[in-house]
C-alpha positions in Angstrom: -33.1 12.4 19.3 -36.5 11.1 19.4 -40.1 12.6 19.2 -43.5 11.1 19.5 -46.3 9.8 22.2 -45.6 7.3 25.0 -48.4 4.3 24.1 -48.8 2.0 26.8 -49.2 -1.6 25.7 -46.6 -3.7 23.6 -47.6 -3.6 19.7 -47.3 -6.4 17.8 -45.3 -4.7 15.0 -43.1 -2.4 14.5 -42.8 -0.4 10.7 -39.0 1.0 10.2 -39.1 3.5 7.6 -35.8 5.1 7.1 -36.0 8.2 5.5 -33.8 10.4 3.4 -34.4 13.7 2.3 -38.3 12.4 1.8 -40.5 15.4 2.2 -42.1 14.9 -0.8 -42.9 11.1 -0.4 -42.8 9.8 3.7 -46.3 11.4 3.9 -47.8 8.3 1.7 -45.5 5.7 3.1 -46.8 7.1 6.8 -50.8 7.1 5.6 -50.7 3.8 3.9 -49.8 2.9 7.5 -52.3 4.2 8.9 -54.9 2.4 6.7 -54.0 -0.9 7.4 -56.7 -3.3 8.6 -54.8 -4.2 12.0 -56.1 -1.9 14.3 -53.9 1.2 14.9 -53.1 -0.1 18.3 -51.0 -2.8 17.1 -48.6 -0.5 15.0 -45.7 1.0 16.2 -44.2 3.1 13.3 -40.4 4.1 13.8 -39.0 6.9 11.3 -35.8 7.2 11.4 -34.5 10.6 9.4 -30.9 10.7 8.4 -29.2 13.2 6.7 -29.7 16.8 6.3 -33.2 18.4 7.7 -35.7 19.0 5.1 -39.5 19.7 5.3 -40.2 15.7 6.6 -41.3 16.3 10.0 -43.9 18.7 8.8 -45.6 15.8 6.4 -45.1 13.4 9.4 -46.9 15.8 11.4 -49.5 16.1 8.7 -50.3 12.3 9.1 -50.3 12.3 13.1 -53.0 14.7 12.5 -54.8 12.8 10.5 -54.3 9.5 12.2 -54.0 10.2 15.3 -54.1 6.6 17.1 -51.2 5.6 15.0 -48.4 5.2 17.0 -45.0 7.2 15.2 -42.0 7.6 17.1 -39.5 9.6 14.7 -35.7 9.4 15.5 -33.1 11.7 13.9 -29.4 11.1 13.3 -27.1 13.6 11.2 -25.3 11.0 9.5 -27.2 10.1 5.9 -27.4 5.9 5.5 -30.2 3.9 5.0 -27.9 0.9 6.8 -27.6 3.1 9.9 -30.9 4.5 10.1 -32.6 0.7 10.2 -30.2 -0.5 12.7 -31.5 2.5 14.8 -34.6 1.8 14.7 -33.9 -1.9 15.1 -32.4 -0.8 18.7 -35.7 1.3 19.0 -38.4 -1.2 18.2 -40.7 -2.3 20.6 -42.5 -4.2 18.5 -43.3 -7.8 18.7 -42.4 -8.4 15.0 -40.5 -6.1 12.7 -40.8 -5.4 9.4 -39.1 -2.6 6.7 -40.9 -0.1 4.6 -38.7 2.4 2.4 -40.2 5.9 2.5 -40.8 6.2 -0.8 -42.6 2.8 -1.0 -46.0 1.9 0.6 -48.4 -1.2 1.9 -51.6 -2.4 0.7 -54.1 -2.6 3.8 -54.7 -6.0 4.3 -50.7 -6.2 4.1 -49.8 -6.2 8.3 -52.9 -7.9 9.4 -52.2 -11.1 7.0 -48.5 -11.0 7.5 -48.7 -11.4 11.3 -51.9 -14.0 10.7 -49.0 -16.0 9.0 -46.2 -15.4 11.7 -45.2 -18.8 13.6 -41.9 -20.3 15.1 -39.3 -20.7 12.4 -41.4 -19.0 9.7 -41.4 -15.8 7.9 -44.3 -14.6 6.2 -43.7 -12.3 3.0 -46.3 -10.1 1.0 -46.5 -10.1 -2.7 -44.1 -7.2 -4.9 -45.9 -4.5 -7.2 -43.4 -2.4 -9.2 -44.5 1.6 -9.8 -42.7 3.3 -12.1 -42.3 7.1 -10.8 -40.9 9.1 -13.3 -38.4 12.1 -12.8 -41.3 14.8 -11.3 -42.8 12.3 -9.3 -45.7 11.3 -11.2 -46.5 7.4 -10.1 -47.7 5.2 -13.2 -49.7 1.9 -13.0 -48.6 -1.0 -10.3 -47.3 -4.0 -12.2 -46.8 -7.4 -10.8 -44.8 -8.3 -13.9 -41.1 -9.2 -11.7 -39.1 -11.5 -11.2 -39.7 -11.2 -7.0 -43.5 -11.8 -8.1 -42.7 -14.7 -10.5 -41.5 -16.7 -7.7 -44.5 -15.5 -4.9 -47.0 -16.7 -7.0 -45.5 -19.8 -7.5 -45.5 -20.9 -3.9 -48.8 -18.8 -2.7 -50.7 -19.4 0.3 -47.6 -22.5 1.5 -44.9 -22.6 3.6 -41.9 -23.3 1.7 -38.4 -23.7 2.5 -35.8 -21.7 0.8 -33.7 -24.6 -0.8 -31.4 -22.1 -2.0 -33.5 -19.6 -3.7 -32.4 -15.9 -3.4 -35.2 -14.6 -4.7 -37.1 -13.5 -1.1 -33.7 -12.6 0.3 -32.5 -10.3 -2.3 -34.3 -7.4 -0.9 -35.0 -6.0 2.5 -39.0 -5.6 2.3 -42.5 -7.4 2.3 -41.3 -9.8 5.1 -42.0 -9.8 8.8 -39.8 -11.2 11.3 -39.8 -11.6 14.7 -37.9 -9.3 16.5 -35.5 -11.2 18.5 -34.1 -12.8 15.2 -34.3 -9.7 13.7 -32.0 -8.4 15.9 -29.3 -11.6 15.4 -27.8 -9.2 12.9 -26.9 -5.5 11.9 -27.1 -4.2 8.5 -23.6 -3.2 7.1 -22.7 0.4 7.1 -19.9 0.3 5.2 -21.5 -1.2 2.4 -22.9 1.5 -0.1 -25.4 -1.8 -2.0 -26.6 -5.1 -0.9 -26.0 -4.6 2.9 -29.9 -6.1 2.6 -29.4 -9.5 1.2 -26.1 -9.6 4.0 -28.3 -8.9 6.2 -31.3 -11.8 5.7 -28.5 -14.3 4.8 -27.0 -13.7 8.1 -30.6 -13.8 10.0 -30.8 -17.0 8.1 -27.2 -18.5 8.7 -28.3 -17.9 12.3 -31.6 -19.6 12.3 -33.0 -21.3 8.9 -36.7 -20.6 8.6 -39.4 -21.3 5.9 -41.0 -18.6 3.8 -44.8 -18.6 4.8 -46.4 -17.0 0.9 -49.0 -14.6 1.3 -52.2 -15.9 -1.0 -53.1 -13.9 -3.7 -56.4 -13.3 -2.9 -55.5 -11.7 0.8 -54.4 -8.3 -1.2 -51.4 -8.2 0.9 -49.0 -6.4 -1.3 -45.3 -4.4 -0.9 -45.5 -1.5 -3.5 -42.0 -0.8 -4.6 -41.2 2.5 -6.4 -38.9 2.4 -9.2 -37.3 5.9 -9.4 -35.1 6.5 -12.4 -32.1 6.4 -9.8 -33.2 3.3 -7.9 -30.8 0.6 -7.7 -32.2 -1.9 -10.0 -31.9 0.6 -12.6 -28.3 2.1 -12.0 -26.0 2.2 -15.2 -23.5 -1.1 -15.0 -20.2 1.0 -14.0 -17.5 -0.6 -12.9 -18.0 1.0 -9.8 -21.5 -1.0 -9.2 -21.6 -4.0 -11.0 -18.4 -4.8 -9.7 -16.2 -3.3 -6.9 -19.9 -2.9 -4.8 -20.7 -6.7 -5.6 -17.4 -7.7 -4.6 -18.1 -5.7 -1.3 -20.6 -7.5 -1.0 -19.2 -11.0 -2.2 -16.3 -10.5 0.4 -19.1 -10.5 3.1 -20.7 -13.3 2.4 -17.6 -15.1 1.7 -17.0 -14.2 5.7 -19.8 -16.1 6.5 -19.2 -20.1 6.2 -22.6 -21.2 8.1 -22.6 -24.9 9.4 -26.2 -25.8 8.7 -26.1 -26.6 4.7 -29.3 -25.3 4.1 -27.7 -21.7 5.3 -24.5 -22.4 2.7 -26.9 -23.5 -0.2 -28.3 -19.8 0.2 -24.6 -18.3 0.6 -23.5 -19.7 -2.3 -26.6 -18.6 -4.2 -26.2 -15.0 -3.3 -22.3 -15.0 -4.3 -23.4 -16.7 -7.9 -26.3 -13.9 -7.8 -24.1 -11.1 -7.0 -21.7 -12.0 -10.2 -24.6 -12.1 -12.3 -24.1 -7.9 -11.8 -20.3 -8.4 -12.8 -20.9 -11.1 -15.4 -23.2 -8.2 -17.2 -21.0 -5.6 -17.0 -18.2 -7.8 -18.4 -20.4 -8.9 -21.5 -20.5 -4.8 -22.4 -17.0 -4.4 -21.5 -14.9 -7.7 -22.3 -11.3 -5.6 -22.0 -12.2 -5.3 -18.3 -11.4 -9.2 -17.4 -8.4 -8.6 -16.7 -8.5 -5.9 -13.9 -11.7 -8.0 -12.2 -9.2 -10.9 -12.0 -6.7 -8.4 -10.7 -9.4 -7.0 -7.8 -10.7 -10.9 -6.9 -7.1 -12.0 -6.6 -6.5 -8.4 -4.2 -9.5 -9.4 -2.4 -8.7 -13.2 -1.8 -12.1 -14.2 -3.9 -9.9 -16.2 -6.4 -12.2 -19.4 -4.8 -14.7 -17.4 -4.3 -16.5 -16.1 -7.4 -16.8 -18.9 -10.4 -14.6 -16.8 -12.9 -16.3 -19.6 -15.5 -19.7 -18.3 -14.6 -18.4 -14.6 -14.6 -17.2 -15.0 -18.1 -19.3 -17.3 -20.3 -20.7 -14.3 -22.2 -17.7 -12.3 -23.0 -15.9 -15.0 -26.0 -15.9 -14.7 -29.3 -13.0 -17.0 -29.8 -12.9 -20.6 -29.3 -9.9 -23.3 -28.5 -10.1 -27.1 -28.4 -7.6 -28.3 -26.3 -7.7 -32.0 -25.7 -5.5 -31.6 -22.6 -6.1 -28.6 -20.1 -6.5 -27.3 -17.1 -6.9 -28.7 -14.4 -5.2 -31.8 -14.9 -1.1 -31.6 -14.4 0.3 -32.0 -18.5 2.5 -30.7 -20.2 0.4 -29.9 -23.1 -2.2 -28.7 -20.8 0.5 -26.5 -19.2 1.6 -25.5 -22.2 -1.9 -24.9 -24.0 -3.0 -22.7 -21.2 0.5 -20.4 -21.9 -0.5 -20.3 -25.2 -4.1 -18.6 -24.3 -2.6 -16.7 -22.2 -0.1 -15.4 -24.4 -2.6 -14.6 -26.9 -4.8 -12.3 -24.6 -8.2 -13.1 -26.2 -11.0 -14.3 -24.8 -11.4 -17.7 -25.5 -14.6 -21.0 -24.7 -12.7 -23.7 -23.9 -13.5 -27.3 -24.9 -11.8 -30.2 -23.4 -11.8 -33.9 -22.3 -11.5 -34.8 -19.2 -8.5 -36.7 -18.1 -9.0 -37.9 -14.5 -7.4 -41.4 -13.5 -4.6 -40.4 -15.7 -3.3 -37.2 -14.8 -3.1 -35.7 -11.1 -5.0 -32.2 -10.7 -3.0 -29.1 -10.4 -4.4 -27.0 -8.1 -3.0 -23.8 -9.8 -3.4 -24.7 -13.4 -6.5 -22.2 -13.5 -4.8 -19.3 -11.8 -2.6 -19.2 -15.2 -6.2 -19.1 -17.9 -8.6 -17.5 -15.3 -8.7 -14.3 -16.9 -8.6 -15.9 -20.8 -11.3 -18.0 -20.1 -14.9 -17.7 -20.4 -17.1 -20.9 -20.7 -15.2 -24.2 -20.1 -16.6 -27.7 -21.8 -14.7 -31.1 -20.4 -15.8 -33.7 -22.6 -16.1 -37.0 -20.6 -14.8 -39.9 -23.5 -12.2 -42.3 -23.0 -8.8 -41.1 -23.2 -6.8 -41.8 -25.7 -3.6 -40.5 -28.3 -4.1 -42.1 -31.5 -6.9 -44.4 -30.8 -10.3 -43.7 -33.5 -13.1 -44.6 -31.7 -11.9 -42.8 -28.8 -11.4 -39.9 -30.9 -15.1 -40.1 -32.4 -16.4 -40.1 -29.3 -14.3 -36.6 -28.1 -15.7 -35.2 -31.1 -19.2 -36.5 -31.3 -19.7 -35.0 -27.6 -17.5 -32.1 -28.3 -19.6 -30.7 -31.4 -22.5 -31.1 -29.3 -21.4 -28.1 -26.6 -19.8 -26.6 -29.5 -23.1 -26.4 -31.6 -25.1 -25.4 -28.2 -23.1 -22.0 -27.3 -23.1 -21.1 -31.3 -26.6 -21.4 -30.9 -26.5 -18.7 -28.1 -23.7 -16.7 -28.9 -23.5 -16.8 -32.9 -20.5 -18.3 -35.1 -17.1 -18.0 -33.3 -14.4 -15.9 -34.8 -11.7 -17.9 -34.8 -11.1 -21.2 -33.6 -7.2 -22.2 -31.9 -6.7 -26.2 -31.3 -3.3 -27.4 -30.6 -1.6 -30.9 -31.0 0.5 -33.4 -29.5 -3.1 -35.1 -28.5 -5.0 -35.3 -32.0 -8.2 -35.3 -31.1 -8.0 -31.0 -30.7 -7.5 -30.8 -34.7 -10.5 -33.7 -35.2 -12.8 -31.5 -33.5 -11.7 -28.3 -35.0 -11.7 -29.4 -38.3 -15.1 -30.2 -37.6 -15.7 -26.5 -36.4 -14.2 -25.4 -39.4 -16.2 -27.6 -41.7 -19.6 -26.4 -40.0 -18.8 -23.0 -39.9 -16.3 -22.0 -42.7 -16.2 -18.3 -41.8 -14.6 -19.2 -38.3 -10.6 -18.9 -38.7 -8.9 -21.9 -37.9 -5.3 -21.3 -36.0 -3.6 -25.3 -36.1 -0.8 -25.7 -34.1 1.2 -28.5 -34.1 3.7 -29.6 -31.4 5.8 -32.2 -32.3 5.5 -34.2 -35.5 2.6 -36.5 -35.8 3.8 -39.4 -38.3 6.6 -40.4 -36.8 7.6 -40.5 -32.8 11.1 -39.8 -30.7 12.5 -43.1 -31.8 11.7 -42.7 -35.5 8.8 -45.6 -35.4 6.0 -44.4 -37.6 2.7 -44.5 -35.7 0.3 -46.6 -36.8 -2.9 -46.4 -35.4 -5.7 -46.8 -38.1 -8.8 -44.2 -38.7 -11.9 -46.6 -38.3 -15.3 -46.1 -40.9 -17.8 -44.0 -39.5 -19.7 -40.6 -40.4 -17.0 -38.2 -39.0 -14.2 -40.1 -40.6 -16.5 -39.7 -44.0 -16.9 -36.5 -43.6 -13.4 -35.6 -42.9 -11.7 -37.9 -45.6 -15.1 -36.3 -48.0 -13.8 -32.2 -47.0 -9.6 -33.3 -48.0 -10.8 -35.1 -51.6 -13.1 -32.6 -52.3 -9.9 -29.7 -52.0 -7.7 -32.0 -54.0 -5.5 -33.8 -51.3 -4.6 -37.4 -52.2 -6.3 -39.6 -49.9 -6.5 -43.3 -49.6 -9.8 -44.9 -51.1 -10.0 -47.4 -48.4 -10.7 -45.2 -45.1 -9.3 -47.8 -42.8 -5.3 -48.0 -44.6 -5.0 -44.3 -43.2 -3.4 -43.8 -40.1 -4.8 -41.7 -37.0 -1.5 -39.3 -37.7 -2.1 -38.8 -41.6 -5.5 -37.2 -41.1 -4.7 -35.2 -38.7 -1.8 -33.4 -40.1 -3.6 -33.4 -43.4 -6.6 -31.7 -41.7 -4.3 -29.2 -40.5 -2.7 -28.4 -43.5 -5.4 -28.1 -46.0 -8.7 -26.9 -43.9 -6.6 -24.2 -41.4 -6.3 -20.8 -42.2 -2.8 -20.6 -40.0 -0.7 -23.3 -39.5 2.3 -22.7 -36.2 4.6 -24.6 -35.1 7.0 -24.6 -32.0 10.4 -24.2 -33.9 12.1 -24.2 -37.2 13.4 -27.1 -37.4 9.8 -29.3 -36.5 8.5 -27.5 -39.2 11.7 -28.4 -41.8 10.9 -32.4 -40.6 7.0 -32.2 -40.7 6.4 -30.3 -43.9 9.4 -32.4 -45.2 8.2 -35.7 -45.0 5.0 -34.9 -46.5 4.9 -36.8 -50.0 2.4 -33.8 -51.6 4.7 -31.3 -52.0 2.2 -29.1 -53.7 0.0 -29.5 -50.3 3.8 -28.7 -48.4 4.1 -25.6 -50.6 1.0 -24.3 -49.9 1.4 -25.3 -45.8 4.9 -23.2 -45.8 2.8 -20.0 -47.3 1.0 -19.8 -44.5 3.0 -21.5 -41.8 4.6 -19.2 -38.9 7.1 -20.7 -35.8 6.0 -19.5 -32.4 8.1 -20.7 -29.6 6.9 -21.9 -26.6 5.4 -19.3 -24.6 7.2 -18.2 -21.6 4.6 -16.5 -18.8 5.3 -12.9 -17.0 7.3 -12.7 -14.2 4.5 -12.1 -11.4 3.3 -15.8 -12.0 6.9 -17.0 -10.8 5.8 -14.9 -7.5 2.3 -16.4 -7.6 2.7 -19.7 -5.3 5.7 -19.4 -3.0 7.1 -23.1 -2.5 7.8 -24.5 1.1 10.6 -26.6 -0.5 13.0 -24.1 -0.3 17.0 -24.9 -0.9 19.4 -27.7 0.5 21.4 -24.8 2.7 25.4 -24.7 2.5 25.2 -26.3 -1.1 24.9 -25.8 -5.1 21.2 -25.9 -5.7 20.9 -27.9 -9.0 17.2 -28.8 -10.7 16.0 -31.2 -13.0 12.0 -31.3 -13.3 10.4 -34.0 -15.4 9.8 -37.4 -16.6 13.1 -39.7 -17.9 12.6 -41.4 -21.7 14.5 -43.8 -23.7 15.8 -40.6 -25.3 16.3 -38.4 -22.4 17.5 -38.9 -19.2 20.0 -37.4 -16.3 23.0 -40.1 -17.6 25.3 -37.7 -18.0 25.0 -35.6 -14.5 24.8 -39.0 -12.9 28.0 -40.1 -14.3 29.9 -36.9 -14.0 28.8 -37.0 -10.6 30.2 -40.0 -9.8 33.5 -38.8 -11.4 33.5 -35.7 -8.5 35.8 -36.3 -5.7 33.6 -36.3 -2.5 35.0 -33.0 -1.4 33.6 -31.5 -5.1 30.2 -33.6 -4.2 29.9 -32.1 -1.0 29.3 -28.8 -2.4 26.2 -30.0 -4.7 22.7 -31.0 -4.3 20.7 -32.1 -7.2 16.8 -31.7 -6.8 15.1 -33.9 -9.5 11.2 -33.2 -9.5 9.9 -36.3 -11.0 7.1 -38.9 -11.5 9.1 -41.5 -9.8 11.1 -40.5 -7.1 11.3 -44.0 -5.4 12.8 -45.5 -8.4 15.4 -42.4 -8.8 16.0 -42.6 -5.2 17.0 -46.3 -5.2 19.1 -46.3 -8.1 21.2 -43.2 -6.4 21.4 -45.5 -3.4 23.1 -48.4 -5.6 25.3 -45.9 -6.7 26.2 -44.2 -3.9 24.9 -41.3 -4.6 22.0 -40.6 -2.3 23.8 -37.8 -0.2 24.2 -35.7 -3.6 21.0 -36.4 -5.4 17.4 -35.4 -3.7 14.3 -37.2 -6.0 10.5 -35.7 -5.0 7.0 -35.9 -6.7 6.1 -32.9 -9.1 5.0 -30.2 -7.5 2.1 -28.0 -9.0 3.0 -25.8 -12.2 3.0 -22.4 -10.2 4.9 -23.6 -7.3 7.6 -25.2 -10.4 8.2 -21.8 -11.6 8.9 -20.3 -7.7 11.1 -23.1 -7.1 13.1 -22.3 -10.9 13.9 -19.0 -9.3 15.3 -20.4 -5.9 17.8 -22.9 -7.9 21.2 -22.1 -9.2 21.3 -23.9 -12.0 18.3 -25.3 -14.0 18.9 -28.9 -15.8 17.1 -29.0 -19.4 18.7 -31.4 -21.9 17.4 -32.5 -25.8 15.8 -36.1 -26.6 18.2 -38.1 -28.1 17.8 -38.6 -31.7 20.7 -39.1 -33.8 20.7 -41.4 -36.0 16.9 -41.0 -36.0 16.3 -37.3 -37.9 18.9 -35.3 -39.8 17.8 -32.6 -37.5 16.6 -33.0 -34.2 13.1 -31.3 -34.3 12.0 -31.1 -30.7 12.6 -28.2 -28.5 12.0 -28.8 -24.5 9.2 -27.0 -23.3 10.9 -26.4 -20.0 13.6 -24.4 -21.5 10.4 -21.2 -21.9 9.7 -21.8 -18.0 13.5 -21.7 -17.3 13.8 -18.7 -19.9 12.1 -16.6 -17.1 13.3 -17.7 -13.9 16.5 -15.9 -14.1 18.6 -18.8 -12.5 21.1 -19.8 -14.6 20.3 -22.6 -17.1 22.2 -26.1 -18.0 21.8 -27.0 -21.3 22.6 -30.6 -22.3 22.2 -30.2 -26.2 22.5 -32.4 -29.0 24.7 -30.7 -31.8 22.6 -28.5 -34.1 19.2 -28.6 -31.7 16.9 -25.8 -31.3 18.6 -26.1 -27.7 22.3 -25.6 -28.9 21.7 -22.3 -29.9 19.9 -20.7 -26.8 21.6 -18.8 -24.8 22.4 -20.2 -21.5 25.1 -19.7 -19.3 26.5 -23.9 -19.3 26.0 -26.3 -21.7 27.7 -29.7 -22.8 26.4 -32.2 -25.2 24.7 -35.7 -24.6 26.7 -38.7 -23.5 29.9 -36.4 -23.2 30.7 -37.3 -19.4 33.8 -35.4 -18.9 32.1 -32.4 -20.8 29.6 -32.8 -18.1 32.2 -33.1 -15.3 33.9 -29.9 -16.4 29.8 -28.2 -16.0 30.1 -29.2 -12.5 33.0 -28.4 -11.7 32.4 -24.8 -13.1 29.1 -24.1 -11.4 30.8 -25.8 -8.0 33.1 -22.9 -8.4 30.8 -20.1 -10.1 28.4 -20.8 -7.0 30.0 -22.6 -4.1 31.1 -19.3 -2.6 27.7 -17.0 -3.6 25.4 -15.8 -0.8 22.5 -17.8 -2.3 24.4 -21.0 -1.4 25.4 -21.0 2.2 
């Protein structure tokens, strides 16, 4: 329904003031209309009420009264929404330009007349921002210019400026004046109970990019906002609004992929802005990561929102981890089961390893919700190479010194090791900031490799190898006096053991070799006292569910699966063989799927030996989509490195067998005797270089299998 005089002649702007419930404050939105400087003539003011009826129409009255040349056409709809009620009037403007006044807000005088002395093709002119505090009865205290809407104003006054990006005039729906056919390209979103106003400009902006024409100071023209105790900029930081309404809002926006990359630039700054809300509430309430990865993964935002960004202030704890995600590693892969497994909040630092390892594209969706701020250091990759090393740590300690100064000392500090350089740096840490707990984890043994050769890579002179070997003498550990007869590997398990506060290791018999080579055995006492064995980590089942695989199975056969890289010391020479010893009939029934780093080269060799219709070589596939395709296998290959005759006890345990662990296909283990591996549970196992052993495997999963739904 509409009420209000017929005014012959086009204005040349129409005022939308949607009202709710605003008996006691329309009446000064309506008369600061009416004292513009632009002649009454020119204003078309369109109330829209929504909502129950309350004493409104009596204060607009009032004004009509008062002011009777100014044009006010009032509309009312039943249905309370500030989005709806601006889209009516929208539809009802007649107006030449619009712009948007809340009732409880109101305009300088000069405000109309400069804005429209400012309109042109492809340009928006906007009014300066006053904030008035009203407190609960209503009482109005003094304007203040002192925002962060203002900051930017009166940085580009009296210019035309592009947007390049900047949210800051789109971030609210007032103060601007916009032609009414763009106007018009969009509707504000009624299901959206927040934001629907920056949705709204970004999509007038995606569908025609304008500059931002800046009122001058001295023209008066001003937007006085009231701040009401319930107004949105002050609302508490539930759940409900700094999160589930900016990821209404986020989800719009991420609708919206404009062409023009001015338009996008903006986009993407409202998404980032829009976190900002979430990354607050998160700060306060650190145990609620986990549920907003839950609702971004719900909502398909996973690419979306910059989890990084959302999280950098929640960490107290910190990890160096030379290898991690993104980069496709097994200690990358491994380290980021670790964090995850831990469940605490964690800063990551680590180096970057592109030209060496692929990306894996779902290497993040295992840390996302462990993660807060993540450092890649950009030095030269290395193992056991010094200088590289300095350099990881020079650059390392600088991010590391940079968040401390913004977030205070970390608690505790977790760096894990095959690659050395995470125990460099976090001996560092430790050195800098003794009160921060140190958790050293070592992977393998660092002295001596799979084939028994000691390594022998030499620490180089320099201040953080002074400062290291200075920290070990000074707590009694026997070090060399010449810096450079120590080797890379003897400082680093050295750091570990004296300056950590834990010491893990992956399995019992890696930390019997490691702490048993170690010629101080007062240092190897001490290590023991606070060493403790944690296995490899093995993830929950919904990440097995995470990335379905395309590969699928070889139909009408016994899917078998080997995944990973062949070494001098382990290798597939067993299945090969005992495949080879299968009658063709036996053969027929099996497929083997080997998931390597050189399929060409497996491929061809199975040609030469005739078996290419039995053995299927492809690339690695990324670390999710490995653990969907474990769970569409029959049987799972894992087997030990070789080293008899090298160790009394074998001390390595394959980090594949914790992803087979929960895939709940059955597992093939080839073992040497008295491994970690031998004494897993698995449902076949046979021992390295034992052919026939490895033929009577086959021959039992041919038969265990052959006939099961799953294979035909």
């Amino acid at each position: 329904m509409e009420t209000g005089p017929a005014t012959a002649g086009r204005p040349r702007v129409s005022v939308i003031v949607p009202s709710y419930r605003g008996e006691a404050v329309v009446g000064r939105c309506l008369r600061s209309l009416a004292a513009q400087t632009l002649p009454d003539a020119e204003i078309e003011v369109v109330v829209v009420l929504n909502g129950p009826l309350d004493g409104s129409r009596r204060e607009i009255d009032a004004v009509r009264e008062e002011a009777p040349a100014l044009r006010v056409r009032v509309l009312q709809n039943g249905r309370a929404g500030a989005s709806r009620a601006r889209n009516l009037g929208l539809a009802a403007a007649t107006g030449e330009h619009v712009t948007f006044v809340d009732d409880d807000d109101w305009l300088a005088p000069s405000t109309l007349e400069t804005l429209l002395s400012l309109a042109a093709p492809g340009v928006v002119p906007i009014a300066h921002v006053a904030d008035v505090p009203v407190t609960a009865d209503g009482r109005l205290g003094a304007p203040s210019y002192r925002n962060y809407i203002e900051d930017y104003l009166v940085a580009h006054e009296g210019r035309v400026v592009e947007l390049e990006g900047r949210t800051t005039p789109v971030g609210f729906v007032a103060a601007k004046l916009a032609p009414v056919e763009l106007a018009r390209a969009a509707r504000f979103d009624e299901d959206l109970r927040s934001g629907e106003d920056l949705v709204y400009w970004n999509e007038l902006y995606a569908h025609a990019p304008f500059r931002l024409a800046v009122c001058s100071v001295e023209s008066g023209a001003t937007y006085f906002r009231a701040l009401r105790p319930d107004s949105v900029s002050r609302r508490e930081l539930t759940y409900d609004f700094a999160v589930t309404e900016r990821l209404d809002v986020i989800e719009r926006l991420a609708a919206a992929r404009p062409v023009d990359p001015r338009a996008e630039r903006l986009r993407a700054g409202l998404v980032s802005a829009q976190s900002g809300h979430a990354r607050r509430y998160l700060t306060q309430n650190p145990q609620d990561v986990p549920r907003v990865g839950h609702d971004l993964r719900r909502r398909g935002l996973g690419d979306v929102v910059d989890r990084r960004l959302l999280q950098a202030d929640v960490a107290q704890d910190l990890a160096i981890l030379y290898a991690f995600a993104p980069y496709s590693d097994t200690s990358a892969s491994v380290a980021g089961r670790r964090l995850l497994g831990h469940g605490v909040m964690v800063d990551v630092v680590s180096n970057a390893l592109e030209g060496i390892r692929a990306v894996d594209t779902t290497a993040w969706m295992v840390v996302d919700d462990v993660v807060g701020r993540h450092a890649e250091v950009h030095s030269p990759v290395t193992a056991f190479h010094w200088p590289y090393l300095d350099a990881f740590c020079l650059r390392g300690m600088e991010v590391v010194e940079r968040w401390v100064a913004e977030k205070g000392p970390y608690r505790t500090v977790y760096s894990r090791a095959m690659l050395p350089g995470s125990h460099v740096l976090a001996a560092l840490v430790k050195l800098q900031w003794p009160e921060t707990r140190w958790v050293a984890e070592f992977s393998d043994p660092m002295v001596w490799d799979s084939n028994g050769a000691c390594r022998t890579n030499l620490v180089r002179p320099g201040r953080i190898s002074r400062t290291l070997i200075q920290a070990l003498r000074e707590r009694g550990v026997q070090v060399p006096d010449e810096v450079d007869v120590l080797t890379v590997p003897e400082i680093v398990e050295l750091l570990g053991y004296e300056l950590a506060d834990e010491v893990h290791f992956t399995n019992p018999r890696q930390q019997e070799l490691m702490l048993g080579y170690l010629p101080d055995r007062a240092l190897a006492d001490r290590v023991a006292a606070k060493a403790e064995v944690h296995p490899h980590p093995t993830l929950p089942q919904e990440f097995y569910e995470r990335v379905p695989t395309a590969l699928g199975r070889i139909p009408g056969r016994v899917n078998l699966a080997y995944f990973g890289v062949f070494y001098a010391t382990r290798g597939l020479g067993e299945v090969v063989a005992a495949l080879e010893a299968l009658t063709p009939e036996e053969r027929s029934h099996v497929a083997v799927r080997v998931f390597t780093s050189d399929p060409a080269g497996v491929e061809a060799e199975m040609a030469e030996r005739g078996l290419s219709d039995v053995v299927f070589a492809r690339p690695y596939v990324p670390y999710l989509e490995f653990l969907n395709l474990t769970t569409q296998m029959d049987v799972l290959l894992v087997n030990d490195a070789r080293t008899r005759g090298i160790y009394d006890v074998n001390p390595y345990l394959p980090s594949k067998w914790s992803d087979y662990r929960g895939s709940g296909s059955d597992v093939w283990a080839i073992v040497e005797p008295g491994s970690v591996l031998s004494t897993q549970e698995v449902a076949y196992r046979s021992e390295l270089g034992d052919v026939d052993g490895a033929v009577r495997v086959l021959r039992s999963i041919v038969r265990d299998h052959a006939l099961a739904p799953a294979a035909l």
